[in-house]
Backbone as CSV, one residue per row, in Angstrom:
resi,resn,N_x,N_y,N_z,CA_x,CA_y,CA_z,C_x,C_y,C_z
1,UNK,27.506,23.381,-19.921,26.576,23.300,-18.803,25.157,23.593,-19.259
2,UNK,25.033,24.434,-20.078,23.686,24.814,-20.655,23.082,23.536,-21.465
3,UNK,23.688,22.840,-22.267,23.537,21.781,-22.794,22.933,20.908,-21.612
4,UNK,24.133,20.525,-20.577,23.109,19.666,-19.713,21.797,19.809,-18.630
5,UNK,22.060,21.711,-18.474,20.442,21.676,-18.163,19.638,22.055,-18.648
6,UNK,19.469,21.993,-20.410,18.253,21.692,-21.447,18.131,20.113,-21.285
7,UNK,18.983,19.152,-21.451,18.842,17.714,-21.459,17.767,17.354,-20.833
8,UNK,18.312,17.316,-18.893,17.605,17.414,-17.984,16.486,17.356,-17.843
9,UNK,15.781,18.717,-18.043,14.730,19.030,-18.036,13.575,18.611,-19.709
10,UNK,14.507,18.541,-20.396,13.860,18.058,-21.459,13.343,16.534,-21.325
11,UNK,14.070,15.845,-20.885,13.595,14.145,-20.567,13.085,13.994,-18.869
12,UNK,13.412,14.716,-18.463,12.958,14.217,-16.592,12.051,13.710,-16.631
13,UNK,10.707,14.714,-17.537,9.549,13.775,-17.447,9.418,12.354,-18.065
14,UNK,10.779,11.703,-18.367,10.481,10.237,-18.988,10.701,9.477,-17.163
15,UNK,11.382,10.098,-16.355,11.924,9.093,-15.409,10.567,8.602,-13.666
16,UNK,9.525,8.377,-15.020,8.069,7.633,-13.944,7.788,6.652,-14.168
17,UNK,7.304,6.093,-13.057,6.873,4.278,-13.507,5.784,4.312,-14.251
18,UNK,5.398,3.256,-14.635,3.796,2.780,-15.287,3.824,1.557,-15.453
19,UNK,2.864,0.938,-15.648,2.926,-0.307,-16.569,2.314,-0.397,-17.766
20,UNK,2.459,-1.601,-18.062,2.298,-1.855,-19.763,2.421,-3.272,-20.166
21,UNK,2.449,-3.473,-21.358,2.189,-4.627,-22.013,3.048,-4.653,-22.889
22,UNK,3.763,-5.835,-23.447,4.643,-6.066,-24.130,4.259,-5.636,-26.074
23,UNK,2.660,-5.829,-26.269,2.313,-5.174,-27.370,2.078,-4.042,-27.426
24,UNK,2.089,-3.189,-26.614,1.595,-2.095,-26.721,2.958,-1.415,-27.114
25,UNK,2.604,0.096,-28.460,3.683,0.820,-29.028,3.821,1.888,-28.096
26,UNK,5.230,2.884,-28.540,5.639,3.567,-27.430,4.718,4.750,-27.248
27,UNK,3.961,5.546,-28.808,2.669,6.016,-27.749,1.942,5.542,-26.650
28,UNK,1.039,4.388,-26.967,0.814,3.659,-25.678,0.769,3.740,-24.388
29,UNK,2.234,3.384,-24.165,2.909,3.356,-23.061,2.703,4.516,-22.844
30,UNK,3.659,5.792,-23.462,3.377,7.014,-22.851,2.369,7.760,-22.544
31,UNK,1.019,7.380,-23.188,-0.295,7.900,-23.086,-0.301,7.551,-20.858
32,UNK,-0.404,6.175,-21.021,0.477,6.034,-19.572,0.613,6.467,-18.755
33,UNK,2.012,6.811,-19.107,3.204,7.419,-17.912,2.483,9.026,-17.922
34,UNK,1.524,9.918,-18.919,0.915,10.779,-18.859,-0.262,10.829,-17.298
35,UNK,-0.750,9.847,-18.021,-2.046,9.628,-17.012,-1.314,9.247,-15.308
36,UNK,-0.497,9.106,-15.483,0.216,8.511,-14.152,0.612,9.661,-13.464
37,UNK,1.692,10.378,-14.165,2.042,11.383,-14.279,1.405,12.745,-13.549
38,UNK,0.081,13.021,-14.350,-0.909,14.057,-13.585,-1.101,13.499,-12.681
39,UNK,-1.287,12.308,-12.261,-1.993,12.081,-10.990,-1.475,12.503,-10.125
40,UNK,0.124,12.735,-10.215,0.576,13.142,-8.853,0.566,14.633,-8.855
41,UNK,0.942,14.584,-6.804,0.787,16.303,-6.521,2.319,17.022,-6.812
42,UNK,3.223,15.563,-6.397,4.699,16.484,-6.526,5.077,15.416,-6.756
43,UNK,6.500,15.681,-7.427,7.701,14.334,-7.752,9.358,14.663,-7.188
44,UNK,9.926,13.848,-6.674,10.802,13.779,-6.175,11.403,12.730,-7.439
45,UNK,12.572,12.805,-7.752,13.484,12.230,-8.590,15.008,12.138,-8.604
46,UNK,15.550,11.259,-7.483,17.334,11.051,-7.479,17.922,10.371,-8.767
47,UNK,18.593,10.749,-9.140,19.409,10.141,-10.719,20.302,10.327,-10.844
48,UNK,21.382,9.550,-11.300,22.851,9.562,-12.013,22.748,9.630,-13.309
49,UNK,23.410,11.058,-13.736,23.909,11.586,-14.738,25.190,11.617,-15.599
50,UNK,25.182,11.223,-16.589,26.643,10.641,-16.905,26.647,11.066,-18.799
51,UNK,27.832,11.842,-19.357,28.195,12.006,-20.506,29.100,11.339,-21.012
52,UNK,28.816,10.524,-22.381,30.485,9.836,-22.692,30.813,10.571,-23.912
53,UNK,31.888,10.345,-24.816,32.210,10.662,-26.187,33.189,9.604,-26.306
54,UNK,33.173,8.606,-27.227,34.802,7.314,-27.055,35.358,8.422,-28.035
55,UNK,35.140,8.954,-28.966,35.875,9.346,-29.296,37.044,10.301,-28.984
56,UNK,36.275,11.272,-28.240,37.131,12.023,-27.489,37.630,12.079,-26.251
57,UNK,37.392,10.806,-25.695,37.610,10.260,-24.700,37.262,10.726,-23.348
58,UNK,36.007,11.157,-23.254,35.684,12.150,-22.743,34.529,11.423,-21.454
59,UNK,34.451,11.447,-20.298,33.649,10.349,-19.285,33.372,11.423,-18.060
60,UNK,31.771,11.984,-18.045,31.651,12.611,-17.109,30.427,11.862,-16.287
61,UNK,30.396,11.827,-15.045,29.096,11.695,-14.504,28.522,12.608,-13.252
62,UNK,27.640,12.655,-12.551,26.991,13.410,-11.872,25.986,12.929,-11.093
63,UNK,26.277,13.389,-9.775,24.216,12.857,-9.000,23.449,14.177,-9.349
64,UNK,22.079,13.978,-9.304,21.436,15.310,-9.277,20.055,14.478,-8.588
65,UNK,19.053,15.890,-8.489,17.622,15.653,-8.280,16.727,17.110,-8.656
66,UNK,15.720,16.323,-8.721,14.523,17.246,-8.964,13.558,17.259,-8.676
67,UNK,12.946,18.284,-8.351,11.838,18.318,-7.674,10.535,19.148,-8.380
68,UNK,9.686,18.248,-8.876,8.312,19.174,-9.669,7.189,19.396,-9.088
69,UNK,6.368,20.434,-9.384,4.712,20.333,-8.666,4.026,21.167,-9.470
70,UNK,3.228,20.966,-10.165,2.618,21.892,-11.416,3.890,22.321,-12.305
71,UNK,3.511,24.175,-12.255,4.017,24.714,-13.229,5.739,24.794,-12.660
72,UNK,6.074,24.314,-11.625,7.324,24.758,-10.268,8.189,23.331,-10.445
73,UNK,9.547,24.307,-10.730,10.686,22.938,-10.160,11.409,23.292,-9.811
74,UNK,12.056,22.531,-9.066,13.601,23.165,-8.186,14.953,21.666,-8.929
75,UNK,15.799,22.043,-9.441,16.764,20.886,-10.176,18.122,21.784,-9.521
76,UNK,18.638,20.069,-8.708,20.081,20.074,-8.644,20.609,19.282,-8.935
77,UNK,22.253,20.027,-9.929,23.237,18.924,-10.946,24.241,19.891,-11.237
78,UNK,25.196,18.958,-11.181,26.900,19.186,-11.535,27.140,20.740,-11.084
79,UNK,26.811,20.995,-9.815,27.055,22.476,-9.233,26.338,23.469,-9.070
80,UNK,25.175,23.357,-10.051,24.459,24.630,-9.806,22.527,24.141,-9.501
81,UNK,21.644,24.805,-9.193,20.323,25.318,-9.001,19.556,25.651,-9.536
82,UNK,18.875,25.519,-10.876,17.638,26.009,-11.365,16.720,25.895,-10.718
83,UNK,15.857,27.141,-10.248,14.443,26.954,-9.409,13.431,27.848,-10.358
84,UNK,12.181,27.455,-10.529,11.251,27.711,-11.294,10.055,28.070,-10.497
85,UNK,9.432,29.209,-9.840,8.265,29.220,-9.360,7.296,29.272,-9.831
86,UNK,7.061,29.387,-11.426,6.030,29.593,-12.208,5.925,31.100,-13.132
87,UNK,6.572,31.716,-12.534,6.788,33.380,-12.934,8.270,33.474,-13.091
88,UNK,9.111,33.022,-12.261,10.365,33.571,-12.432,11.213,32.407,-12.395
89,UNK,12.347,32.573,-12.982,13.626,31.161,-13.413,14.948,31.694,-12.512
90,UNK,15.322,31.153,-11.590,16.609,31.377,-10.957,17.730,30.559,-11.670
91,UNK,18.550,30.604,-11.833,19.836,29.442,-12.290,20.883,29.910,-11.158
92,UNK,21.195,28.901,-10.157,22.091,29.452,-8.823,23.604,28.519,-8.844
93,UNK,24.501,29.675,-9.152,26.229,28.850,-9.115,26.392,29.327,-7.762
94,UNK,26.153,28.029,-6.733,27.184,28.834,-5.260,28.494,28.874,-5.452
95,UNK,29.512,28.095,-6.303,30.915,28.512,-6.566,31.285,30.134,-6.718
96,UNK,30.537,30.681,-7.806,30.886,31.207,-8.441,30.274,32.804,-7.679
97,UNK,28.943,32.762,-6.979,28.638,33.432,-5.892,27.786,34.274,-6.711
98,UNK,26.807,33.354,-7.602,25.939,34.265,-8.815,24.338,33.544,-8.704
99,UNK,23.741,34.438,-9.013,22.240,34.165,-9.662,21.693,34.770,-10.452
100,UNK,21.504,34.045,-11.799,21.108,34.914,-12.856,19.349,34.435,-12.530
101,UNK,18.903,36.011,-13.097,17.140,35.574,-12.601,16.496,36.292,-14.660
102,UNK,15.888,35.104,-14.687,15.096,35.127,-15.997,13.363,35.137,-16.031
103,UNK,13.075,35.823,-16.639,11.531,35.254,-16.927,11.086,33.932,-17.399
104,UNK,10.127,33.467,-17.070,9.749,32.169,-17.251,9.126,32.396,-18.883
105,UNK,9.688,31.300,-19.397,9.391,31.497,-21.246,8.910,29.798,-21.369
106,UNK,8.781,29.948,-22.830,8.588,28.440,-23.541,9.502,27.693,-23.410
107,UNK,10.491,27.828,-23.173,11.829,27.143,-23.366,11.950,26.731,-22.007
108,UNK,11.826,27.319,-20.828,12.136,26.857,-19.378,10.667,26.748,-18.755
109,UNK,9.507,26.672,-18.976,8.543,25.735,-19.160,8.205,24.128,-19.583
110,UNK,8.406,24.339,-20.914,8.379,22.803,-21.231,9.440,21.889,-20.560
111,UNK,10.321,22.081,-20.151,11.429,21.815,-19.436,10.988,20.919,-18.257
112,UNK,9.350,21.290,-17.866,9.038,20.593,-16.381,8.560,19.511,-16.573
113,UNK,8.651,18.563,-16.038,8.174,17.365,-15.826,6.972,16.777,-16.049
114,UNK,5.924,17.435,-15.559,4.406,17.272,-15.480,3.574,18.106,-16.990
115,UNK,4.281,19.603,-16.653,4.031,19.943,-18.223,4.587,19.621,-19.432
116,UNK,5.573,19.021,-19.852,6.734,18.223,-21.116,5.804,16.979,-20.901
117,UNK,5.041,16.386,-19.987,4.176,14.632,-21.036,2.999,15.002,-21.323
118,UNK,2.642,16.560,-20.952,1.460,16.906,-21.506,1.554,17.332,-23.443
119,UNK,2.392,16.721,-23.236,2.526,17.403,-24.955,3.560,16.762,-25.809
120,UNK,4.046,15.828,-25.445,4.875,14.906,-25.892,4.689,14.657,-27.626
121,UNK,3.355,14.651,-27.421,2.677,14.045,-29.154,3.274,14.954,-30.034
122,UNK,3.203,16.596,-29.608,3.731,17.484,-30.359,5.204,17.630,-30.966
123,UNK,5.813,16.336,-29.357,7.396,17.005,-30.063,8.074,15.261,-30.637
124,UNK,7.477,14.201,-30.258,8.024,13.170,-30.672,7.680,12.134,-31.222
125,UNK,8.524,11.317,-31.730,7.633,10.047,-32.819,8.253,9.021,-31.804
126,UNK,7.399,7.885,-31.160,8.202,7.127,-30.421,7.431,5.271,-31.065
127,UNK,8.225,4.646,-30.843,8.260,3.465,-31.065,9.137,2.667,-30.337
128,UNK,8.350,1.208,-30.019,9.137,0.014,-29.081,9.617,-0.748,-30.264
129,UNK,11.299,-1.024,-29.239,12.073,-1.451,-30.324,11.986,-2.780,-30.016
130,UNK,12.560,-2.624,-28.896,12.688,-4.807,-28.432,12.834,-4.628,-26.946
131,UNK,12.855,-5.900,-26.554,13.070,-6.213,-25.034,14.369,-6.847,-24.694
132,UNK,15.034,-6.327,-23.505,16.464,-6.819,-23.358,16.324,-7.482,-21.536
133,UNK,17.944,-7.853,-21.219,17.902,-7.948,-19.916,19.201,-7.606,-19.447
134,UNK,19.164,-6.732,-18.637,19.996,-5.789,-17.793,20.081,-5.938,-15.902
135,UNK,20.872,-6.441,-15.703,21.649,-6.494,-14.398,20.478,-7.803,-13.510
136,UNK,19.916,-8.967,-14.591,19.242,-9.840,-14.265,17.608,-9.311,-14.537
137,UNK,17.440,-8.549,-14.870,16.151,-7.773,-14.765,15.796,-7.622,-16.482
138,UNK,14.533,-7.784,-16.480,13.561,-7.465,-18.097,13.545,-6.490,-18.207
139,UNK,14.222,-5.673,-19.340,13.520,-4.247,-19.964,13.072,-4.321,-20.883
140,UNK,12.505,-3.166,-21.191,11.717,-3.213,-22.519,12.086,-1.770,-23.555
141,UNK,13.105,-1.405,-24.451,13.752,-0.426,-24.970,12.401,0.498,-25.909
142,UNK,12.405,1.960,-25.720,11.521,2.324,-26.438,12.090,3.476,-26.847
143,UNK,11.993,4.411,-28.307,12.946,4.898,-28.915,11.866,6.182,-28.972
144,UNK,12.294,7.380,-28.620,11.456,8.596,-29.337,12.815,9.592,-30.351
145,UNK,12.244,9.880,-30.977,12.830,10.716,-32.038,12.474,11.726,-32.511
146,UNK,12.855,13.092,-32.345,12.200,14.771,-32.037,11.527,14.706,-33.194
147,UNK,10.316,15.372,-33.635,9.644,15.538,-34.635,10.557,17.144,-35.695
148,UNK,10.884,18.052,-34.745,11.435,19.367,-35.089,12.696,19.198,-34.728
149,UNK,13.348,18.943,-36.353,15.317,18.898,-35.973,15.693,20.294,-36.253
150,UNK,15.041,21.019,-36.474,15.845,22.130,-35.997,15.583,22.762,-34.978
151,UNK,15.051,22.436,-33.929,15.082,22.680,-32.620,16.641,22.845,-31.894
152,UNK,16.365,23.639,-31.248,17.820,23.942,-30.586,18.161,23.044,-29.766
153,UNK,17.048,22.847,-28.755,17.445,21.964,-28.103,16.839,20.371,-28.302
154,UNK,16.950,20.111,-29.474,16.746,18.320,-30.024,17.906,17.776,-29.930
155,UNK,17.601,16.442,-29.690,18.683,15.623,-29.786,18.214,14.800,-31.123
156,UNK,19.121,13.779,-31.132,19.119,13.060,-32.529,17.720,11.684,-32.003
157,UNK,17.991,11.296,-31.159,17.405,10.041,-30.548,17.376,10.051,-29.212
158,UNK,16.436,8.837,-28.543,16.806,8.735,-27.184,16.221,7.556,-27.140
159,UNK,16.879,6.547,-26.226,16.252,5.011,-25.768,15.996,4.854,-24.309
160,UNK,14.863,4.812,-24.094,13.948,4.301,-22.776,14.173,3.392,-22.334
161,UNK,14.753,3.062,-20.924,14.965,1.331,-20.760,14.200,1.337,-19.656
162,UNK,13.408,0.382,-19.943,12.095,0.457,-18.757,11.951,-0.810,-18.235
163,UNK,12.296,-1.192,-16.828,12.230,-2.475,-15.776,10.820,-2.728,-16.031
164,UNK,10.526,-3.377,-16.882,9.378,-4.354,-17.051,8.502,-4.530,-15.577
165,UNK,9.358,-5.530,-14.837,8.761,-5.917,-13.227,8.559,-4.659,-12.532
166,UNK,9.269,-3.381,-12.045,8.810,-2.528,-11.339,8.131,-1.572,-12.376
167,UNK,8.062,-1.873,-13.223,6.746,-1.153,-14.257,7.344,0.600,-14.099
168,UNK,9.222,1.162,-14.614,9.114,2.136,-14.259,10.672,2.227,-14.609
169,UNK,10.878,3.547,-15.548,11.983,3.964,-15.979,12.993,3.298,-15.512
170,UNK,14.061,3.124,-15.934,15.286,2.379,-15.169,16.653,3.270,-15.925
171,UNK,16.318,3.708,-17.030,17.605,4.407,-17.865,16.949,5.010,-19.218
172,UNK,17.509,5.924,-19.451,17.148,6.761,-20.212,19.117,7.205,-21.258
173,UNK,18.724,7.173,-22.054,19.550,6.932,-22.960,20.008,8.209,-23.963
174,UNK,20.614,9.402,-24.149,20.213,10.377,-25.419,21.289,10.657,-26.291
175,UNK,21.323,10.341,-27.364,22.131,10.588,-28.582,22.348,11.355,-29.268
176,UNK,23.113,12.421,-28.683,23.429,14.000,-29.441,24.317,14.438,-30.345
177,UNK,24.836,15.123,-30.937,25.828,15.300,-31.590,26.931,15.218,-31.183
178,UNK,27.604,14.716,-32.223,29.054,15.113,-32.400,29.564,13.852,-31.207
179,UNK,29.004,12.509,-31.263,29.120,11.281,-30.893,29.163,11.619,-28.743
180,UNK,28.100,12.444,-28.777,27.975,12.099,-27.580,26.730,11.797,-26.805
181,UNK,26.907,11.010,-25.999,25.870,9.864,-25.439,25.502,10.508,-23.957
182,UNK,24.664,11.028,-23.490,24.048,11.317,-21.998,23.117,9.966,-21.543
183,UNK,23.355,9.829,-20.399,22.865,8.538,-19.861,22.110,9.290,-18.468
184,UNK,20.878,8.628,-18.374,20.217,9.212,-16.972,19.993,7.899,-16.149
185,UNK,20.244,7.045,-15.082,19.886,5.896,-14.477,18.890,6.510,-13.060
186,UNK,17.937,6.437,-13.234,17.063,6.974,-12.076,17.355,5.804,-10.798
187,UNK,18.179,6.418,-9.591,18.077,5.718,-8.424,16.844,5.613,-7.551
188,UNK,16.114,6.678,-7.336,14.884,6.779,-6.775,13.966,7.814,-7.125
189,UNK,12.673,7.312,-6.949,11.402,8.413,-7.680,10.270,8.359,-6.580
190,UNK,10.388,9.374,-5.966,9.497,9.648,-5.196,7.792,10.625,-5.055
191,UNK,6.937,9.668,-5.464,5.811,10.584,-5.523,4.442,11.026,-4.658
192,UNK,4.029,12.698,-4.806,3.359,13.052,-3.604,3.856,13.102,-2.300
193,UNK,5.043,13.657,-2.860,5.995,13.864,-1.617,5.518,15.993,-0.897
194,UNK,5.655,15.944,0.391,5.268,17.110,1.104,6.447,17.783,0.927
195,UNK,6.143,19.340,0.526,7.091,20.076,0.180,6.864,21.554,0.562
196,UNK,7.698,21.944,1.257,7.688,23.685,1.430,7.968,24.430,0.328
197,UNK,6.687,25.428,0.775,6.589,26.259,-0.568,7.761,27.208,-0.940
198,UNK,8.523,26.976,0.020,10.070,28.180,-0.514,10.768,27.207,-1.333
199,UNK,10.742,25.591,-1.273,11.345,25.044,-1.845,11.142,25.442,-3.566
200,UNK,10.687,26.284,-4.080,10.486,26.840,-5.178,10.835,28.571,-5.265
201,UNK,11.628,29.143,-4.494,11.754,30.594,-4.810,13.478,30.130,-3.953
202,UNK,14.110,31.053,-5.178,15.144,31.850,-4.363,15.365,33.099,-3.665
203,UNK,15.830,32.989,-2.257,15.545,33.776,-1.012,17.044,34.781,-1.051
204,UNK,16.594,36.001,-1.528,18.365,36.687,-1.527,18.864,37.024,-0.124
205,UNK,17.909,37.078,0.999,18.052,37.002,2.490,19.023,36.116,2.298
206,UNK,18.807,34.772,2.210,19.566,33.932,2.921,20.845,33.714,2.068
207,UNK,20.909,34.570,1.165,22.670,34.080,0.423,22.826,35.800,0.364
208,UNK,23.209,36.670,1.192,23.868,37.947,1.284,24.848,38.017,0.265
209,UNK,25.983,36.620,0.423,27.052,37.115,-0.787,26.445,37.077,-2.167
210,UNK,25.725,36.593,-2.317,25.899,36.047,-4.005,24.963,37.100,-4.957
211,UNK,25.626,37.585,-6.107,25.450,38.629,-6.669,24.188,37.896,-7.759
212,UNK,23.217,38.945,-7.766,21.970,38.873,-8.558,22.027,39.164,-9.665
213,UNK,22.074,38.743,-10.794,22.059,39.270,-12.478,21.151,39.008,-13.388
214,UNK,20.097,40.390,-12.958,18.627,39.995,-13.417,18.810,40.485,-15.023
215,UNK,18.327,39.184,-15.557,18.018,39.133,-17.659,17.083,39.453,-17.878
216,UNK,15.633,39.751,-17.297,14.908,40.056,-17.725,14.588,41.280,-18.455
């Protein structure tokens, strides 16, 4: 589970539209989806989440969403709650009737959406590979590859599949170890969307049962 919410948050910020040009390389583009990016006040993001391994025969998928606005996100997937107000990190299992509460660090920072394309240059080498066509529709495949492999949380690769015509993520692709493949297909991306400011803090009022397990 930890694995998939470093993933997450490590690529979310790929899943925004832009446009572009068929010559232009995958800096480029992302210089872009940057500038696009800040412009907004908040992002709304529905996506299907999905892990394979053929080898181990292994086929998971998931809906989730997320929600960014500056330094603040609120992400839901495969059961649990990360909320980020800028100071403090909630991770919320309602199964399990827990909330672990962390300080906000480097690691669950870069993680956000708006701040991870501010700095992209630092962590990746990206290049356009080719153009394909998927479910009748033009994409255009663009490859980034972590600059720091010994990063904990790097993956090996990742491929961008970007709907040419709606000028805007369509699948996101990541190639991790030990032959397994995470797939993100963004259903809807909603931006400058109005949002209550609790939608960023967890409220221990309103969940009486669930036990607090502060790491800090």
């Amino acid at each position: 589970m930890k694995n998939l919410t470093i993933l997450v948050f490590n690529l979310a910020l790929l899943f925004t539209g832009f446009a572009f040009g068929q010559q232009k390389n995958g800096e480029e583009i992302l210089n872009q989806v940057a500038e696009k990016t800040q412009s907004y006040d908040a992002i709304k993001i529905i996506f299907k989440y999905s892990m394979d391994n053929e080898d181990q025969e292994i086929h998971e998928s998931y809906k989730g969403e997320i929600i960014s606005k500056g330094d603040k996100y609120h992400l839901k997937v495969a059961g649990q709650e990360i909320i980020n107000n800028g100071k403090k990190v909630w991770t919320y299992i309602p199964d399990a009737r827990e909330v672990q509460l962390n300080k906000v660090t480097e690691n669950n920072t870069r993680f956000n959406p708006t701040r991870l394309i501010e700095n992209y240059k630092e962590k990746y080498e990206t290049r356009f590979i080719k153009n394909i066509t998927e479910k009748n529709r033009e994409m255009a495949v663009i490859e980034l590859i972590p600059k720091n492999n010994n990063d904990d949380n790097a993956f090996k690769k990742a491929h961008l599949i970007i709907d040419k015509m709606r000028d805007e993520i369509y699948k996101l692709k990541v190639f991790g170890e030990m032959g397994n493949v995470f797939t993100y297909t963004v259903e809807k991306l909603i931006p400058n969307i109005r949002i209550p400011e609790n939608t960023f803090q967890f409220n221990k009022e309103d969940h009486p049962e669930v036990d607090v397990i502060d790491m800090r």
